[in-house]
C-alpha positions as CSV (number, residue, x, y, z in Angstrom):
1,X,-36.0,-19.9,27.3
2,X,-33.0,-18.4,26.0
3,X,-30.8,-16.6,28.1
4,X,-29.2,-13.0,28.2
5,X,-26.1,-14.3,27.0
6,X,-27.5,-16.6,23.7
7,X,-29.5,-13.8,22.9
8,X,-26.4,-11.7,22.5
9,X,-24.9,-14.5,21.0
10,X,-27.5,-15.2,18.3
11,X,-28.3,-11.3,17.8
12,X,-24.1,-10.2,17.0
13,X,-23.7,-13.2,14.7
14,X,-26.9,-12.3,13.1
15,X,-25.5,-8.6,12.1
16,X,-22.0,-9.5,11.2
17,X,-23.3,-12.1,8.5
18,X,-24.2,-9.2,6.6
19,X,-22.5,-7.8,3.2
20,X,-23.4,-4.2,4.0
21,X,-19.2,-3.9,6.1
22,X,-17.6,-5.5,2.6
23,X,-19.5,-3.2,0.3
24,X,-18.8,-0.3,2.9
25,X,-15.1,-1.1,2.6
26,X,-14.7,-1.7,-1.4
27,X,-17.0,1.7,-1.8
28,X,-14.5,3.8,0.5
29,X,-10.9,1.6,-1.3
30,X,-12.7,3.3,-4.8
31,X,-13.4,6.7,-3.7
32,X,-9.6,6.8,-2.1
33,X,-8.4,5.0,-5.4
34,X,-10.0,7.7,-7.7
35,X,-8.6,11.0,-5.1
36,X,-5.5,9.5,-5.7
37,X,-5.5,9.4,-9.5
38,X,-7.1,13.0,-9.7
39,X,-4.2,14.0,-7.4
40,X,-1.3,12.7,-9.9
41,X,-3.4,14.0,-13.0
42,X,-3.5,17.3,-11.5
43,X,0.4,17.2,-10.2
44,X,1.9,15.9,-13.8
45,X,-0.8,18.1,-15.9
46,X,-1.0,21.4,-13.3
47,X,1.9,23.2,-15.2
48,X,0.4,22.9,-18.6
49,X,-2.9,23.7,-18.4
50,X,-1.9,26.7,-16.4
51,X,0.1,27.7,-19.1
52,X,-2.3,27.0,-21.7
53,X,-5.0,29.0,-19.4
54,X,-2.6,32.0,-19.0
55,X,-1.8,32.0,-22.9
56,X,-5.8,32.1,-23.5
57,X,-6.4,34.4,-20.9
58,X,-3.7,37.0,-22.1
59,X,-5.1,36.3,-25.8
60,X,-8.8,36.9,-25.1
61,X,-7.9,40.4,-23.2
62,X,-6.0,41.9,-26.3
């Protein structure tokens, strides 16, 4: 009969042979990989399309 302690044994090594931690990990580096290009697109590209929105704004009120 197994014991308290091998059944905690055989149960934790049972759940950490799963993928679903790896997957969990690539899926969260991807989502902070894309924040961090959207971040740089908006900081090098802000000024000009503020501009450009401010000249099309100011053109479609005249």
């Amino acid at each position: 009969m197994l014991t308290t302690y091998e059944f905690a044994s055989a149960w934790l090594q049972a759940r950490c042979k799963t993928d679903r931690g790896a997957s969990l990990v690539e899926y969260a580096l991807l989502v902070a990989l894309i924040a961090v290009v959207c971040i740089i697109a908006v900081t090098f590209l802000g000024k000009s399309a503020s501009s450009k929105f401010s000249s099309v704004g100011s053109a479609v009120a005249s």
